[in-house]
VEXMI-587109 format. One record per residue (C-alpha): residue number from 1; residue in three letters; x, y, z. Coordinates in pm, 1 decimal. Example, Ala and Ser with C-alpha at 12.3 -4.5 7.8 and 13.67 -1.06 7.14 Angstrom:
<drenkes>
DRENKE   n res       c1       c2       c3
DRENKE   1 Ala   1230.0   -450.0    780.0
DRENKE   2 Ser   1367.0   -106.0    714.0
</drenkes>
This chain:
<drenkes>
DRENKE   n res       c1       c2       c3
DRENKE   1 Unk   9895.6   7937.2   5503.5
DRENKE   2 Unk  10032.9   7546.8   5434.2
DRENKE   3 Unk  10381.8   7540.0   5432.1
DRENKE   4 Unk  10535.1   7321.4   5170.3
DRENKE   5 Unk  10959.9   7226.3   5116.5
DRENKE   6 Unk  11051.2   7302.4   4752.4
DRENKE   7 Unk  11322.1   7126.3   4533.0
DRENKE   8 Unk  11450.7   7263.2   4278.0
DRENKE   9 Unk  11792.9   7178.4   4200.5
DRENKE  10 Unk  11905.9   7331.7   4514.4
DRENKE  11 Unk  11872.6   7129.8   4797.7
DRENKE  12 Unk  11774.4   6858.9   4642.3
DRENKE  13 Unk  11947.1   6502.8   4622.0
DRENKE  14 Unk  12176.8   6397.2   4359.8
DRENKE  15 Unk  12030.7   6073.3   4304.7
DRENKE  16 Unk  11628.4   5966.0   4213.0
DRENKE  17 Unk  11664.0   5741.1   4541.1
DRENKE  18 Unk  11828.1   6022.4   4763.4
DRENKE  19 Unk  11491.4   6248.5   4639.2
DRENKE  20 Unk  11275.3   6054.6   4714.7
DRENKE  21 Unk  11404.3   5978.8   5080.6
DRENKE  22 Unk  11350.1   6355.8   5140.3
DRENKE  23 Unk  11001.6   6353.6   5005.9
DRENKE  24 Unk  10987.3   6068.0   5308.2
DRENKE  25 Unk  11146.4   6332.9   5554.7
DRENKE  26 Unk  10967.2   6615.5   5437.0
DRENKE  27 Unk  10623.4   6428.3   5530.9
DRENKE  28 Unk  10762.0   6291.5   5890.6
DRENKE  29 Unk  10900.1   6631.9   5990.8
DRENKE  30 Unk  10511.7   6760.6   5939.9
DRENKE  31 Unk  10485.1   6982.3   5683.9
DRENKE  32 Unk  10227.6   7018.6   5478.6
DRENKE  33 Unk  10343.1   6958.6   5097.5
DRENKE  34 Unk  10662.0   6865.8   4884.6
DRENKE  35 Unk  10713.2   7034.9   4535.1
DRENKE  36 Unk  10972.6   6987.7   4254.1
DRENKE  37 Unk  11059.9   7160.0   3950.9
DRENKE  38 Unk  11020.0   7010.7   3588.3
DRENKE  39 Unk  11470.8   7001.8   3598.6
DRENKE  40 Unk  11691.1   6886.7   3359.7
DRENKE  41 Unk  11800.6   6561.6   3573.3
DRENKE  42 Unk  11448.0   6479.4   3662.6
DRENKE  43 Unk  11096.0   6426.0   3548.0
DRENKE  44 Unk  10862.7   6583.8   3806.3
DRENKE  45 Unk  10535.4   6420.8   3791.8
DRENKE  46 Unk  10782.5   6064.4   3783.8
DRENKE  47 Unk  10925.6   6207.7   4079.7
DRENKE  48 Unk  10580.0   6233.5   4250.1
DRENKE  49 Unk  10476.5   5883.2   4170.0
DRENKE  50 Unk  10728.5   5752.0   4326.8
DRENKE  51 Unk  10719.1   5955.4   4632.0
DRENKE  52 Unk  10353.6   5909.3   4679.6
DRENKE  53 Unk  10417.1   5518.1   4728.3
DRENKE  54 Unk  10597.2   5583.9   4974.0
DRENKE  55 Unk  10426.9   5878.5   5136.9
DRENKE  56 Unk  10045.4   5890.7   5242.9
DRENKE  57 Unk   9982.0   6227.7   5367.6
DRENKE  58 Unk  10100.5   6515.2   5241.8
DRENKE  59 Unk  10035.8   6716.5   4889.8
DRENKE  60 Unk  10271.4   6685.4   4594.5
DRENKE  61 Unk  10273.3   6937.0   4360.8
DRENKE  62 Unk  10526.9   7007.1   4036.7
DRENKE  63 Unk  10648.0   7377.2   4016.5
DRENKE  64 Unk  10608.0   7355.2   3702.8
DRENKE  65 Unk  10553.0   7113.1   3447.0
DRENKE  66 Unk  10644.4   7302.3   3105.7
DRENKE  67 Unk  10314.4   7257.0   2840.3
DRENKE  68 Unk  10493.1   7378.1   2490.9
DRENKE  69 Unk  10694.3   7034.3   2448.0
DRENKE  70 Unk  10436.1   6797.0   2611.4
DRENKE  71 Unk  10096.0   6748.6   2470.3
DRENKE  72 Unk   9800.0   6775.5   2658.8
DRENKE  73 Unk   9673.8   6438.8   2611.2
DRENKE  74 Unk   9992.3   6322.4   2730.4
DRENKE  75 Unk  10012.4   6508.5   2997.7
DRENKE  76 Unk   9655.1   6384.7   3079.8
DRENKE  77 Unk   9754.9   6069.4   3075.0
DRENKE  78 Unk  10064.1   6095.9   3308.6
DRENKE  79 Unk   9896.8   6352.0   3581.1
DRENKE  80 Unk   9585.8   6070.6   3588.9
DRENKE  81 Unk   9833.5   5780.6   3647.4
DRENKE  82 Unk  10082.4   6009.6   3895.1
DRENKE  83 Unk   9713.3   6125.8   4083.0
DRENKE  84 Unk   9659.8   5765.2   4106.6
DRENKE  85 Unk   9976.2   5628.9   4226.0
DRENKE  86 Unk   9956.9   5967.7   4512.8
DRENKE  87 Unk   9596.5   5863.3   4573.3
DRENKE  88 Unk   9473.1   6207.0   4471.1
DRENKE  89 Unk   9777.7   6421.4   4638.2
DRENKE  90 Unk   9867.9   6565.5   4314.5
DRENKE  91 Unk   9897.7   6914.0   4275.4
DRENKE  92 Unk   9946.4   6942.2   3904.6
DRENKE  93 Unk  10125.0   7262.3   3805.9
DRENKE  94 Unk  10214.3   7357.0   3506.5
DRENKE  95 Unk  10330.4   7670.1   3280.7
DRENKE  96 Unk  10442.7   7804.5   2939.0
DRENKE  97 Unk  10832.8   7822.1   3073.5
DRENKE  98 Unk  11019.4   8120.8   2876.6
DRENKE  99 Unk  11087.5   8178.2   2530.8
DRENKE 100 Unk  11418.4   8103.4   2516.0
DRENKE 101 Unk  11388.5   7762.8   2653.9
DRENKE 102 Unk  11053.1   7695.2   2433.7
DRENKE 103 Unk  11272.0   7871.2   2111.4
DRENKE 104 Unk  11597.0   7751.3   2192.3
DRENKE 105 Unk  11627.7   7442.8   2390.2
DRENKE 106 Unk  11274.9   7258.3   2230.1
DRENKE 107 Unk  11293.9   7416.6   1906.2
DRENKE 108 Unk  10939.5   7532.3   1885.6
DRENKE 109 Unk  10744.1   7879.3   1847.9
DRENKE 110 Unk  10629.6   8051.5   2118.6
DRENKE 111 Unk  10335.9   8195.2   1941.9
DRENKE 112 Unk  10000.5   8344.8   2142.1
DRENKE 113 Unk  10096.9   8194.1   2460.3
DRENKE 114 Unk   9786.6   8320.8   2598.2
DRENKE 115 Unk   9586.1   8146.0   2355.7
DRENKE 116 Unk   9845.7   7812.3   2425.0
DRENKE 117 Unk   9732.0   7827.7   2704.7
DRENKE 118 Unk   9346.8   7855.1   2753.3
DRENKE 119 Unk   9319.1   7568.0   2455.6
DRENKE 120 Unk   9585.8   7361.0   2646.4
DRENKE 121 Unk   9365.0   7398.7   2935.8
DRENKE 122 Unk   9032.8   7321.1   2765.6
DRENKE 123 Unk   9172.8   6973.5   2636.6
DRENKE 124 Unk   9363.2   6893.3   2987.3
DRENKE 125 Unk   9048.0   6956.2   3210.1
DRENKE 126 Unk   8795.3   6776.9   2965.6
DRENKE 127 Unk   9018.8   6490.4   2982.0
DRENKE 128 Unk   9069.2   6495.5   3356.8
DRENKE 129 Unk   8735.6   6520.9   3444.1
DRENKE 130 Unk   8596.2   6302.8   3166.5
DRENKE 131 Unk   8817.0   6116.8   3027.0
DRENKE 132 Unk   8750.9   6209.9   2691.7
DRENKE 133 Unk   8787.8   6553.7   2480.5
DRENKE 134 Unk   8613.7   6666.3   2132.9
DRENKE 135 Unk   8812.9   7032.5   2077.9
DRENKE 136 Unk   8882.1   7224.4   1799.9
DRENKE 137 Unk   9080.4   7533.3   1817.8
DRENKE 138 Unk   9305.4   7748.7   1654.7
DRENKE 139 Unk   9625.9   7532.6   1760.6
DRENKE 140 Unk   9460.7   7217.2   1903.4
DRENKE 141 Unk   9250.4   6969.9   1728.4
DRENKE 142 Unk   9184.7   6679.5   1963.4
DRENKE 143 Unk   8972.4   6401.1   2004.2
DRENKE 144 Unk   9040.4   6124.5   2219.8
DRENKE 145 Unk   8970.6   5960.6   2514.8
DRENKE 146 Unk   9158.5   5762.1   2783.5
DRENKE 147 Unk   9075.7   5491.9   3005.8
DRENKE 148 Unk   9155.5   5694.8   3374.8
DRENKE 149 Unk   9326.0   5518.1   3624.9
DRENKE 150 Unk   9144.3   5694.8   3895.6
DRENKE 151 Unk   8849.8   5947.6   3881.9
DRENKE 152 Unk   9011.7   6109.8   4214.7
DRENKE 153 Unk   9003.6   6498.2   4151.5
DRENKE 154 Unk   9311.4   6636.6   4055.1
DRENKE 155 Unk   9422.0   7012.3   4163.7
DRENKE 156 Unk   9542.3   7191.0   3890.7
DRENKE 157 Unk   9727.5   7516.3   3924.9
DRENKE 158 Unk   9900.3   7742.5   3641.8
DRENKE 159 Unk  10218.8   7932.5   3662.3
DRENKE 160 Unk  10033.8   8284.6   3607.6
DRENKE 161 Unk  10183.2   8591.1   3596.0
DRENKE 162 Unk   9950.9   8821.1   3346.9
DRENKE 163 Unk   9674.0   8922.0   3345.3
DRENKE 164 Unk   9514.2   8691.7   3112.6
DRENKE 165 Unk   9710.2   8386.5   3254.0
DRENKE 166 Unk   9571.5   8454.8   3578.7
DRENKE 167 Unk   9181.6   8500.9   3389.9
DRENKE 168 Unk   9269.2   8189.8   3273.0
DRENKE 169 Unk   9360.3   8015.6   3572.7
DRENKE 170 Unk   9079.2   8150.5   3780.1
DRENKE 171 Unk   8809.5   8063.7   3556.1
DRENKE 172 Unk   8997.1   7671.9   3460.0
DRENKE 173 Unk   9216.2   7559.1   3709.1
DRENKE 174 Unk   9219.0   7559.4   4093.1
DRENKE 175 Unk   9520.1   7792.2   4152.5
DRENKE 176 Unk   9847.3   7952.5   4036.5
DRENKE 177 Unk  10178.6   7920.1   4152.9
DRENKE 178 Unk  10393.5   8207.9   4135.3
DRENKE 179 Unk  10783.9   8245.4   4181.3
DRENKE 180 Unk  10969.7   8550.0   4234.2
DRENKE 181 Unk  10657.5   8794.3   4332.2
DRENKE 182 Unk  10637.2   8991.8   4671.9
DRENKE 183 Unk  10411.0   9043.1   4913.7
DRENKE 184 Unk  10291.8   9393.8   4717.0
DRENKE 185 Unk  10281.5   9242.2   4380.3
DRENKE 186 Unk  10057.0   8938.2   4547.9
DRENKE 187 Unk   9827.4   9228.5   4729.4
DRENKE 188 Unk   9758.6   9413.0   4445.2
DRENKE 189 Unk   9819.2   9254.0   4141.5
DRENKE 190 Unk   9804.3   8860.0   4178.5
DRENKE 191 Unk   9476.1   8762.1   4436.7
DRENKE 192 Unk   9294.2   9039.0   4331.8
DRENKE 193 Unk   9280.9   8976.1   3943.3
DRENKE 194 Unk   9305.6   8566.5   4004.2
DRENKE 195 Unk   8997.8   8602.1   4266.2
DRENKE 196 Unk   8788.3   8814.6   4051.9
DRENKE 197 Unk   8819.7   8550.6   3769.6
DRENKE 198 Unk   8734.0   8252.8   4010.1
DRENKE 199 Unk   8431.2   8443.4   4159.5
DRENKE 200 Unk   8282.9   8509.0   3808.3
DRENKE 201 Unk   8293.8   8153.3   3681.4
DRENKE 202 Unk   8174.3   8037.5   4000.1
DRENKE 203 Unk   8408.4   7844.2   4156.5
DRENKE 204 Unk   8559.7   7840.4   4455.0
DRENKE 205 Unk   8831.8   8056.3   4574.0
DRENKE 206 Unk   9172.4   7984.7   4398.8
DRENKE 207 Unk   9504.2   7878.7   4598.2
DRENKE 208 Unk   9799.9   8093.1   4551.1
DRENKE 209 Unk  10109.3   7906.7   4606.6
DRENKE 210 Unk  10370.0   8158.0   4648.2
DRENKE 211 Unk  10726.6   8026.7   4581.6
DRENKE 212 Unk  11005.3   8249.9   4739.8
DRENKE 213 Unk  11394.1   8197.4   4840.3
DRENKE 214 Unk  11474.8   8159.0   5200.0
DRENKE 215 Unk  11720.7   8168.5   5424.3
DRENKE 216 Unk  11730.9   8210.6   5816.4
DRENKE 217 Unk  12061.3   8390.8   5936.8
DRENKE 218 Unk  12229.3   8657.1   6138.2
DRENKE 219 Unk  12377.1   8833.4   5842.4
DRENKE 220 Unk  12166.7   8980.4   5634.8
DRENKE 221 Unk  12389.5   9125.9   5389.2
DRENKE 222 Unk  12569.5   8811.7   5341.6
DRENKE 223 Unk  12286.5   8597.9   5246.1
DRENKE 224 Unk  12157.7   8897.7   5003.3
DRENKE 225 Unk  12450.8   8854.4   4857.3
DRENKE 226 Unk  12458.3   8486.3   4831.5
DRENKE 227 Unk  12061.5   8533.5   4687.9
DRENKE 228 Unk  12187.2   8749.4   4416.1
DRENKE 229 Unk  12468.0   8516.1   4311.7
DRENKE 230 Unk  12147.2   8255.3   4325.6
DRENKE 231 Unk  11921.6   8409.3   4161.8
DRENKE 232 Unk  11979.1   8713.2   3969.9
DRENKE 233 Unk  11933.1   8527.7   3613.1
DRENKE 234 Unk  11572.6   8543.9   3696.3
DRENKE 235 Unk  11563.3   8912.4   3668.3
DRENKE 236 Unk  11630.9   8898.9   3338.0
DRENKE 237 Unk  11333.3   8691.7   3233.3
DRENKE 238 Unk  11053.6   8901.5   3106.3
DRENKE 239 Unk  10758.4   8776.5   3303.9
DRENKE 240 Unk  10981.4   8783.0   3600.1
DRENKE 241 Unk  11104.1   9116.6   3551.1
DRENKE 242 Unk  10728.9   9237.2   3526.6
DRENKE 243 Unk  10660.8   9118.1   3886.1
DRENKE 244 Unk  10982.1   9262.8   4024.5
DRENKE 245 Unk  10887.5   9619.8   3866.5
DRENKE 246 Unk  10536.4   9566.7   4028.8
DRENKE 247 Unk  10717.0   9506.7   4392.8
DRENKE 248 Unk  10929.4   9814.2   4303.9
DRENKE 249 Unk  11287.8   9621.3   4350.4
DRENKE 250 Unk  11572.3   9584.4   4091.9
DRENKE 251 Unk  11687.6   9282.0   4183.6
DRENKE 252 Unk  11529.1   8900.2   4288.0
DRENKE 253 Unk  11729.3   8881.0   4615.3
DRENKE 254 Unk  11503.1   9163.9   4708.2
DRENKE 255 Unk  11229.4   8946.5   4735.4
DRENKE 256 Unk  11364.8   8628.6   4856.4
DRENKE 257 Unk  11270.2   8591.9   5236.6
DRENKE 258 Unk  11598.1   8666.8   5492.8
DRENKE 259 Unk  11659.0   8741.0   5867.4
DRENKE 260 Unk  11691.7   8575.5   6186.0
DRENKE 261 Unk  11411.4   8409.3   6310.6
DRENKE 262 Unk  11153.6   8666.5   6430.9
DRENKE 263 Unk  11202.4   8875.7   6079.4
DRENKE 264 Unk  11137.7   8547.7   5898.7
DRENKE 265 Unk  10830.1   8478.6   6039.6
DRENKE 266 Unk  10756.5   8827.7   6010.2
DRENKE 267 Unk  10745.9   8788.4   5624.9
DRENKE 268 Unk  10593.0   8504.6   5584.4
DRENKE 269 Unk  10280.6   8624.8   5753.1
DRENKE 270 Unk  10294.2   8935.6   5547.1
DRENKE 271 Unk  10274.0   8688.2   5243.9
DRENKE 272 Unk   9988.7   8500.0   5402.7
DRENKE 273 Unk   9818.4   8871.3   5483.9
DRENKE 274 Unk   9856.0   8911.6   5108.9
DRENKE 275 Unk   9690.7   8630.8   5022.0
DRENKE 276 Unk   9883.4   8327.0   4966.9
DRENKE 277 Unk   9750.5   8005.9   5038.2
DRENKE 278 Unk  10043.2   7796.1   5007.8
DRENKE 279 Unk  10431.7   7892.6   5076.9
DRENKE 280 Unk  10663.2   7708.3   4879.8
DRENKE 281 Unk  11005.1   7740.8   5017.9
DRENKE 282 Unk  11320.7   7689.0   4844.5
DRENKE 283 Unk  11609.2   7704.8   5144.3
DRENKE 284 Unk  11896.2   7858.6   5029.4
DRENKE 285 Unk  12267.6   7851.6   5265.3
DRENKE 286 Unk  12467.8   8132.8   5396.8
DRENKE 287 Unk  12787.8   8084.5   5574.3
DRENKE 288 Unk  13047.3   7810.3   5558.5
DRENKE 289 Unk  12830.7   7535.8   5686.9
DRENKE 290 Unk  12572.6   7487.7   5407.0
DRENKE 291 Unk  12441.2   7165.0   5567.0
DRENKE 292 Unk  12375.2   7412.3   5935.1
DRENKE 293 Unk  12244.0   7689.7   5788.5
DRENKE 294 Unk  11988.3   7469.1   5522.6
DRENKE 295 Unk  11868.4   7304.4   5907.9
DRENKE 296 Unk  11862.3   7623.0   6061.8
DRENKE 297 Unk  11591.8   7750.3   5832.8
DRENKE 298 Unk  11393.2   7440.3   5797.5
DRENKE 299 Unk  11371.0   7419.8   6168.7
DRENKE 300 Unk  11197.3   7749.7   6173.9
DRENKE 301 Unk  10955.9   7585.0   5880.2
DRENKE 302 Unk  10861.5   7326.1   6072.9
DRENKE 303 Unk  10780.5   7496.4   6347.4
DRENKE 304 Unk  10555.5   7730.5   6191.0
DRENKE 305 Unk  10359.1   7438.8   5982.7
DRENKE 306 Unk   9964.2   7489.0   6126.2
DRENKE 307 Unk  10057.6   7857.3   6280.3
DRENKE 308 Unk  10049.5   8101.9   5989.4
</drenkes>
């Protein structure tokens, strides 16, 4: 299992210069990938650009890239130029978001995401792979081309949850990327469905990039504590909620990944014995000493990178 550092807005620098410095540290301290959210403050796949010219080894993904307010043929064009300027690092993921944000905050209708979706998908890898896209659908009528920057192949995963999200990105993309799902709900519900779909449209077998909380500590109750403070809005998110009820837990700190050093590990190769591929981690502090308890934990990371 690769271990990758995740930025969300936690963690992560104030400043676009300050972010990218820790893409720089996160490839010199060995691990194996660097992945940002689509934030408010930031543009993700600009965030990767820039990091990739001044990184040359490891992955880059975006956890996630919301689809409703950007079109596919502009996000296309972007991923192509971003894949370029990484030299084919790019892990492009993307995902519906939630209604509220698509209803609320963009002002749009989130109608048959499902259906979003696979004809978001159709138009994206046609013009990825080709360059060019003749599609007609029930919400996308496109036909265009673009001049690619680079013909490097581009990984693309999708934020699936569903069952016909994860059809969806078995069959059309290379992966999904999940947040807030357990090692049960990955066993039985995510690899197996996302697998079968890969395996029927013949292609190879799909990454799951698992994005959890972490935290490596001597109090346990504390840092649950501190993860439900975190993260406990997430539980309140439909597709979210879903996955928690799947893992049997009531609430998102359940899942995030906390103990001293030998627990830690511990979990995380229970995730990669349920089938993830790729562990995103998103450090979270306990204590009084944010800055020693966010080293503390990535320590551990990079000790494990190769081992799991």
């Amino acid at each position: 299992m690769r271990i990758g550092i995740f930025f969300g807005t936690m963690g992560s620098s104030s400043t676009l210069d300050g972010l990218i410095q820790q893409i720089v540290d996160v490839e010199d301290d060995g691990f194996d990938s660097f992945w940002t959210a689509n934030v408010s403050r930031t543009d993700a796949l600009t965030v990767v650009a820039l990091g990739g010219q001044r990184t040359s080894r490891i992955e880059m993904g975006t956890a996630v890239v919301p689809t409703f307010p950007r079109h596919p043929t502009a996000m296309a064009q972007q991923a192509l130029t971003t894949n370029a300027a990484t030299n084919g690092r790019l892990i492009l993921g993307i995902g519906l978001s939630h209604q509220p944000n698509v209803e609320n905050r963009w002002g749009l209708k989130f109608e048959t995401p499902g259906q979003h979706m696979e004809e978001y998908m159709t138009i994206l890898r046609s013009m990825v792979d080709t360059g060019k896209v003749d599609f007609d659908g029930s919400l996308f009528n496109v036909h265009a081309e673009v001049d690619r920057v680079s013909t490097d192949p581009m990984t693309v995963c999708i934020a699936a949850l569903a069952p016909r999200m994860l059809r969806i990105a078995g069959e059309m993309a290379q992966g999904t990327i999940t947040w807030m799902v357990g090692p049960t709900t990955l066993d039985t519900h995510i690899v197996p469905r996302i697998t079968k779909a890969a395996e029927s449209a013949g292609r190879e077998a799909p990454r799951v990039c698992v994005g959890l909380p972490i935290c490596v500590t001597d109090d346990r109750s504390a840092a649950f504590e501190r993860a439900g403070e975190f993260f406990q809005n997430y539980g309140n998110l439909p597709s979210y909620r879903r996955m928690l009820d799947i893992e049997g837990v009531e609430s998102p700190a359940e899942v995030a990944i906390i103990g001293n050093e030998s627990e830690v590990e511990a979990q995380l190769r229970a995730l990669s014995d349920a089938g993830a591929t790729d562990y995103l981690a998103s450090i979270f502090p306990e204590g009084d000493d944010s800055a020693a308890s966010f080293d503390r934990t990535r320590a551990l990371l990079k000790g494990l990178v190769g081992k799991l």
